[in-house]
C-alpha positions in Angstrom: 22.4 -55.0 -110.1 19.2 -53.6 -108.2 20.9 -50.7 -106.8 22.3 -49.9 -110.2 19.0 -50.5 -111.9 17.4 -47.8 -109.3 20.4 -45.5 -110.3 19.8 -45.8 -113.9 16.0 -45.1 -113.2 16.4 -42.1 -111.1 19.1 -41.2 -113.7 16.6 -41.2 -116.5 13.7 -39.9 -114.3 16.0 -36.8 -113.8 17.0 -36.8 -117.5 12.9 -36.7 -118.4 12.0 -34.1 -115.6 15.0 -31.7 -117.0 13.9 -32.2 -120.3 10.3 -31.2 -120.2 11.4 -28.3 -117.6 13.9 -27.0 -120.2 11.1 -27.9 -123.3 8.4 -25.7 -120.8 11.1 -22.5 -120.3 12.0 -22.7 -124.2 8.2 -22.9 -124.6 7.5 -20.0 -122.5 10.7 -17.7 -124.7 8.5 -18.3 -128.1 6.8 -15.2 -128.2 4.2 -14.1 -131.3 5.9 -12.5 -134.2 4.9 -9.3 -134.4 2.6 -8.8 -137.0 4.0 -5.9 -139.9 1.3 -3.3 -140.0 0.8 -1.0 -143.5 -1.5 2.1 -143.7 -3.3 -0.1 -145.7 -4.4 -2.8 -142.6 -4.5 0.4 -140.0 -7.2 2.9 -141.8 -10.3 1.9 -141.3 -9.6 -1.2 -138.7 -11.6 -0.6 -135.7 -9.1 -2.1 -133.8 -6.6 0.6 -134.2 -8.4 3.6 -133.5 -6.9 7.0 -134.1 -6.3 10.1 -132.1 -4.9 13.6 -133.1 -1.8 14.3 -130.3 -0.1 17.2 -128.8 1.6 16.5 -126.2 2.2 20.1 -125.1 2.0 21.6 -120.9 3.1 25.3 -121.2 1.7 28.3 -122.7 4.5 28.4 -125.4 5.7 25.5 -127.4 8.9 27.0 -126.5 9.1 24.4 -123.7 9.1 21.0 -125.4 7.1 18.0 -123.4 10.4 15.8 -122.1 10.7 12.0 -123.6 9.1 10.7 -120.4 6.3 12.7 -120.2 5.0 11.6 -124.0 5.7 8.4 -122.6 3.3 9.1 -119.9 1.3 9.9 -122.4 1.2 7.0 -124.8 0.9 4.8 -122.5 -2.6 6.7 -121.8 -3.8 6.5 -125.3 -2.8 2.6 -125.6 -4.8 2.1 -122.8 -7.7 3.8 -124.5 -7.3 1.9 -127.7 -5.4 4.0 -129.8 -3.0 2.6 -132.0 -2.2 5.3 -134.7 -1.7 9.0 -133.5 -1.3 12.4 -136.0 1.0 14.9 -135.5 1.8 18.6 -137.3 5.1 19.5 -137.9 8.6 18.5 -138.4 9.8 21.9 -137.7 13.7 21.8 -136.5 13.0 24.4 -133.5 10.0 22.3 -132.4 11.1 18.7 -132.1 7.5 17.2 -130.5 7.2 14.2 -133.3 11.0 13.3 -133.2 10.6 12.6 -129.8 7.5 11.0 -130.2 8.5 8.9 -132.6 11.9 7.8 -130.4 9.4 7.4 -127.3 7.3 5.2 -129.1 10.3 3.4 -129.8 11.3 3.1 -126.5 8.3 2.0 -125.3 8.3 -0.9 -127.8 11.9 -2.0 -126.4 10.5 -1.9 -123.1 7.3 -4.3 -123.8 7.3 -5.9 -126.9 3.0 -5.5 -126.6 3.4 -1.9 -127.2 2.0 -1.2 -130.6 1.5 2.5 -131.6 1.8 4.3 -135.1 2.0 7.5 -136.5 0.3 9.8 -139.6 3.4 12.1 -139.4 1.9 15.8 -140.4 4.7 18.1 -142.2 3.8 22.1 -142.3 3.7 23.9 -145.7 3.5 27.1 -145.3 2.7 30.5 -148.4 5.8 32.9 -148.5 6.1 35.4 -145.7 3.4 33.2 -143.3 3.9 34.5 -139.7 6.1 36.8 -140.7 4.5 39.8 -140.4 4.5 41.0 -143.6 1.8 40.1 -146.3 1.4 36.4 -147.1 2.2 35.5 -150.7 -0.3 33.2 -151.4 1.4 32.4 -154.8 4.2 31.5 -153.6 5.2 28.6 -151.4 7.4 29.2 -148.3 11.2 28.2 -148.6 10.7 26.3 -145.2 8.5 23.4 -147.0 11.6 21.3 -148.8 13.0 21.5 -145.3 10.1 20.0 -143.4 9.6 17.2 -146.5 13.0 16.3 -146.2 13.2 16.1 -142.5 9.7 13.9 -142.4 11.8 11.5 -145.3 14.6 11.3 -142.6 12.2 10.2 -140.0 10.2 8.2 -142.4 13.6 5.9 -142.8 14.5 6.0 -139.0 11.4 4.4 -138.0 9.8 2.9 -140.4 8.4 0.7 -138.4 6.0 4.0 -136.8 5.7 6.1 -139.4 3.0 4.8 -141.5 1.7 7.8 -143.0 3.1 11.2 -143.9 0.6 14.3 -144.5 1.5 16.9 -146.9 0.3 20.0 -145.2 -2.4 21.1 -142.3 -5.7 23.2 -143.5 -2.8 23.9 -146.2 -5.7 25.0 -148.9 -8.5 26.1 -147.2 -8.6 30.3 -148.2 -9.9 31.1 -144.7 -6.3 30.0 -143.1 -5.2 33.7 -144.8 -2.1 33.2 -142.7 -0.5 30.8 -144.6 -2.5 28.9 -147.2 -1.0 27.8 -150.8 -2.5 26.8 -153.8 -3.1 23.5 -154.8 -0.4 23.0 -156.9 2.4 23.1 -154.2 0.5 20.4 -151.8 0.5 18.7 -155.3 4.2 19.0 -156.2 5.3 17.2 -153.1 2.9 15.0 -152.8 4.1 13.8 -156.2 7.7 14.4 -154.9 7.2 11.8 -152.0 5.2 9.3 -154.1 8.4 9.3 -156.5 10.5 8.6 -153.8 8.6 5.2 -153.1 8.8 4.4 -156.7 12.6 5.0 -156.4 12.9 2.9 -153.3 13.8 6.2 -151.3 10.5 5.4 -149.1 9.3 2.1 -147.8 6.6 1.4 -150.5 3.8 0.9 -147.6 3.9 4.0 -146.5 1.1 6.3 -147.7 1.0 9.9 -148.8 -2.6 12.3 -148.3 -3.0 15.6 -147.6 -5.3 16.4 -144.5 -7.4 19.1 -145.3 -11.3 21.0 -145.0 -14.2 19.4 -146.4 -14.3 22.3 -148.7 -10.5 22.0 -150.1 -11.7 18.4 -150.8 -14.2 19.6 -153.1 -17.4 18.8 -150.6 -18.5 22.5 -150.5 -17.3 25.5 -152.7 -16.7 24.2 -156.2 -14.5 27.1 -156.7 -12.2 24.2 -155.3 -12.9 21.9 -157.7 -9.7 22.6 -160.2 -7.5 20.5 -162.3 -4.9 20.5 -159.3 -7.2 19.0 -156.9 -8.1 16.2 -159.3 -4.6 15.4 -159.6 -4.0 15.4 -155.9 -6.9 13.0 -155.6 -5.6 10.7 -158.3 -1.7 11.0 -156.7 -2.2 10.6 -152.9 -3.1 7.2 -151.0 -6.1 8.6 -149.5 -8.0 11.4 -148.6 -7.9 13.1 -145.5 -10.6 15.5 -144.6 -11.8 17.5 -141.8 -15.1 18.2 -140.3 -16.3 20.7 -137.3 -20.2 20.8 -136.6 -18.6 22.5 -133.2 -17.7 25.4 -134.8 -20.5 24.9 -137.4 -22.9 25.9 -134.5 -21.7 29.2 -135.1 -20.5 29.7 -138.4 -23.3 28.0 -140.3 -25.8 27.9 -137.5 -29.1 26.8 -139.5 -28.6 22.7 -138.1 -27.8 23.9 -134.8 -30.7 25.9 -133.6 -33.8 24.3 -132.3 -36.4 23.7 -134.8 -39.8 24.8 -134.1 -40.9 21.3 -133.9 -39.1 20.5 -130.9 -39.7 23.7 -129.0 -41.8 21.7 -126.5 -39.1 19.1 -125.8 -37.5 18.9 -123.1 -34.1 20.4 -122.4 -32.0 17.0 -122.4 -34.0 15.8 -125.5 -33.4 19.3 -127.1 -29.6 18.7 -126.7 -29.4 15.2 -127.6 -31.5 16.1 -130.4 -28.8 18.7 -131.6 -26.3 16.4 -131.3 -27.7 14.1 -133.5 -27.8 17.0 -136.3 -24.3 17.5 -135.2 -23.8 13.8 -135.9 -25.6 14.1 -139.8 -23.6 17.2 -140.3 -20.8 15.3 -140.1 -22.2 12.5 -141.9 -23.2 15.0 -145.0 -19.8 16.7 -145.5 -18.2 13.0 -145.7 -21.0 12.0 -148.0 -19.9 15.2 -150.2 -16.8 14.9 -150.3 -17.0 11.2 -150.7 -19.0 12.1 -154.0 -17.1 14.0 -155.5 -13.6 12.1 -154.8 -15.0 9.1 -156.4 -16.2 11.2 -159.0 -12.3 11.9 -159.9 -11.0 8.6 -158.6 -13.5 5.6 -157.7 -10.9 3.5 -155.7 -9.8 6.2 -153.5 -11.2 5.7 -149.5 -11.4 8.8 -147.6 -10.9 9.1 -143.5 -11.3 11.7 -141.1 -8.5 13.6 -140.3 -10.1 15.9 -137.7 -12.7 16.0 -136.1 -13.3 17.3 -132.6 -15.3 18.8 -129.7 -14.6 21.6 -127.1 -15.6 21.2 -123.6 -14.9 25.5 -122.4 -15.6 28.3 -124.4 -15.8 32.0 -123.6 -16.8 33.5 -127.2 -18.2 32.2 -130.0 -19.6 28.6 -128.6 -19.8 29.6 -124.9 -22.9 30.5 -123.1 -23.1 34.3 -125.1 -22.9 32.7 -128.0 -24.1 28.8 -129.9 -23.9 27.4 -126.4 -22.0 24.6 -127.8 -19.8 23.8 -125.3 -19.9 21.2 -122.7 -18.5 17.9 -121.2 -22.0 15.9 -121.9 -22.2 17.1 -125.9 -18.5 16.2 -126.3 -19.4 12.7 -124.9 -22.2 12.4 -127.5 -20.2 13.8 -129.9 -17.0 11.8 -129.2 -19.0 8.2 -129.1 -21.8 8.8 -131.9 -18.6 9.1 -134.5 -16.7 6.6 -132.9 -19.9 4.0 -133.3 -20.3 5.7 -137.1 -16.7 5.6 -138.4 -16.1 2.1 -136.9 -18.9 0.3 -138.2 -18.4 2.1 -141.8 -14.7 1.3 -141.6 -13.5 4.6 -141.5 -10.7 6.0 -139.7 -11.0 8.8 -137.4 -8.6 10.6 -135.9 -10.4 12.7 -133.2 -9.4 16.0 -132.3 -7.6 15.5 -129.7 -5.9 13.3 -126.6 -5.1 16.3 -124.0 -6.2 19.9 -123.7 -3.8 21.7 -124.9 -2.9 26.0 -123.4 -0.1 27.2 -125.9 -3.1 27.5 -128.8 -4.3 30.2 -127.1 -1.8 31.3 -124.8 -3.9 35.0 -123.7 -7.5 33.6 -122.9 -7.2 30.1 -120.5 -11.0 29.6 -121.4 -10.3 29.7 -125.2 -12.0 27.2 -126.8 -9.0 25.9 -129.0 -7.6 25.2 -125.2 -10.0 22.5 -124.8 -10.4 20.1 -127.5 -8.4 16.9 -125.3 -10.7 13.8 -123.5 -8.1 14.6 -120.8 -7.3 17.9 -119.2 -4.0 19.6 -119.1 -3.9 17.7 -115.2 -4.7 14.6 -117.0 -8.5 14.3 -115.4 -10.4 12.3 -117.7 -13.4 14.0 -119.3 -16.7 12.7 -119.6 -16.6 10.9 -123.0 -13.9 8.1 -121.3 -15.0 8.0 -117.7 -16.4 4.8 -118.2 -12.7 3.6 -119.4 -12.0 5.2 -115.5 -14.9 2.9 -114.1 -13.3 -0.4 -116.5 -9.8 0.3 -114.6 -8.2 1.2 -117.9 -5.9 3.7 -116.7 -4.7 1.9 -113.2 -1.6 2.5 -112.2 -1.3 5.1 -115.4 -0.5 8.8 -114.2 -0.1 12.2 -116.4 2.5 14.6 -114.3 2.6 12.5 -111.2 -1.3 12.7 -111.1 -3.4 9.9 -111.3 -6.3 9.7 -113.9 -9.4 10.3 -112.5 -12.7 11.6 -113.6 -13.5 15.3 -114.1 -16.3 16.9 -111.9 -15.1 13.9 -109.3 -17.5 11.9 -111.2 -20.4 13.6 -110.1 -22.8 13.4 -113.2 -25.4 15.8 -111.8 -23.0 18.3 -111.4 -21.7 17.7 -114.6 -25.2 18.0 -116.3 -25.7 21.4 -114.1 -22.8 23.5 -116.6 -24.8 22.1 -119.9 -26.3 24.2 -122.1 -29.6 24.4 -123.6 -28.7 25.3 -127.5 -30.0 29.0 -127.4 -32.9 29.6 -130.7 -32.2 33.2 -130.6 -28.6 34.3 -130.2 -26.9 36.7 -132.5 -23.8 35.9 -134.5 
């Protein structure tokens, strides 16, 4: 009886032990749900910051960034916080969002902690844009239903992802005389896509804007201010609009230049003191645009859908010109709006992740080459070296190179190519 009795104990001693184990590993399989994100809990949450992305190498979009390298990529901006990223185009030769998109989705299958999203942009374009021949500014290009319809298609694939889509770039603004259309065809499909959410064509979540100029928002010019752009207020989910003291300092250089004032500051104080008007003029288009949106429709919110700084410049914003450009004003630049659009609950999708050299394929120290917080190389620039210094990107590479800090982290050589905003140069 004793021996079986110490069977029968060790028996349920066994029996306990497996029990717990198995209760531990079945334990350990429970994993979070993962929470269903809208447009509607992503804009404005500080906790899902936004970036503008091109993920483009080469001097010619020609040569399409490969699935792995916008994984690379990605993986970068998650580490930085990002969590919903614009794109342009849905254009069939170009296919940079597709494979965004089905990275993104790979990298979710691969780590289930992998959360990204996307404002998916589609192009609309005036008949006879890039063509050659004399855009038709009355006229919308053929190419638009093809670009709706192939955002739709994505739309559905991954519906998960795509949590926005954007009717058009800069699509209204006159000064894009390449291609821009009237009012009344970013209307037309943005009533077009809202439809297909009533019809149950679109997930009902996702939202529909337009990203646009301050001024096509009605924040400037009130020759803008027409019937059309009422109803586009009144029929998309929000407002998208875009704002660039950088190129401000040249065009509309009365906030830039030192003021007399502050002539006997000191250079550093003179440039952080521009900066802060670069800051305000950012603040004041917002503000005027914001006016006059609520003006049409009170419950619409409005987010940046651009905004950005150059670090190299050989014209307009380089040292013969606004002396704009630098690594320490886009550092100011880049972390005075973050602290503004987070704490006012505003999205802002800065302009951009990674320098990008197809933009201007003939002059390497174009300005519109230099817009990324991480060079072509993948060095990080000075507004997220202290993401370098937190260990944020260990382990993380972009083309087999690993991310380190421009200048080799050397902030007096970095303050040594700043510029002194010049009071006197000529337009």
């Amino acid at each position: 009886m004793k021996a079986n009795l110490k069977v029968l104990v060790a028996f349920l001693i066994l029996n306990i032990a497996f029990g717990c184990s198995s209760k531990t590993e079945n334990k350990k399989e429970v994993k979070e749900p993962i929470r269903e994100m809208t447009a509607a809990k992503i804009l404005g949450n500080p906790d899902y910051l936004a970036i503008s992305y091109g993920g483009y190498r080469e001097k010619s979009r020609e040569k399409q960034p490969t699935i792995p390298q916008l994984k690379e990529d990605l993986k970068l901006m998650h580490a930085m916080g990002i969590r919903i990223l614009r794109t342009y185009n849905v254009q069939p030769k170009l296919p940079h969002a597709s494979n965004i998109l089905e990275a993104i989705s790979q990298l979710k299958k691969e780590d289930s902690s992998f959360e990204m999203y996307v404002m998916l942009g589609v192009w609309i374009d005036c008949l006879n844009a890039w063509t050659g021949k004399v855009p038709n500014h009355e006229i919308e290009s053929d190419q638009n239903e093809g670009e709706i319809e192939r955002a739709v298609a994505l739309a559905n694939k991954y519906p998960d992802i795509v949590k926005v889509i954007a009717v058009g770039n800069e699509a209204m603004i006159r000064w894009a005389t390449s291609y821009f259309v009237r009012p009344n065809v970013i209307l037309k499909w943005v009533n077009h896509l809202q439809n297909l959410k009533k019809d149950g064509k679109l997930s009902k979540d996702l939202w529909v804007t337009c990203s646009d100029d301050f001024a096509s928002w009605g924040g400037g010019d009130p020759d803008y201010r027409v019937k059309e752009l009422e109803d586009i207020i009144k029929a998309v989910d929000y407002v998208s609009m875009h704002t660039y003291a950088y190129h401000n300092s040249h065009y509309n250089p009365e906030f830039w230049k030192v003021p007399s004032h502050e002539k006997g500051l000191s250079d550093i104080e003179k440039i952080d003191q521009a900066m802060l008007r670069a800051l305000n003029f950012a603040k004041t288009q917002y503000k005027e645009v914001s006016d006059y949106v609520k003006s049409i429709d009170s419950t619409k919110t409005i987010h940046i859908g651009e905004t950005g700084w150059a670090t190299i410049s050989s014209g307009h914003y380089g040292i013969h010109g606004s002396r704009a450009t630098d690594e320490y004003k886009q550092g100011l630049y880049y972390k005075q709006l973050r602290d503004w659009t987070n704490k006012e609950g505003i999205s802002c999708f800065y302009f951009e992740a990674f320098d990008e050299q197809w933009k201007d394929a003939h002059n390497s120290k174009g300005s519109e080459n230099h817009f990324g917080l991480f060079t072509l190389k993948g060095k990080a620039k000075y507004p997220i070296w202290d993401l370098v210094d937190k260990g944020d990107f260990k382990g993380l590479k972009r083309n087999g190179n690993a991310i380190i800090k421009t200048y080799q982290g050397d902030e007096e050589a970095l303050m040594n190519d700043v510029l002194v905003p010049d009071t006197e140069y000529h337009r």
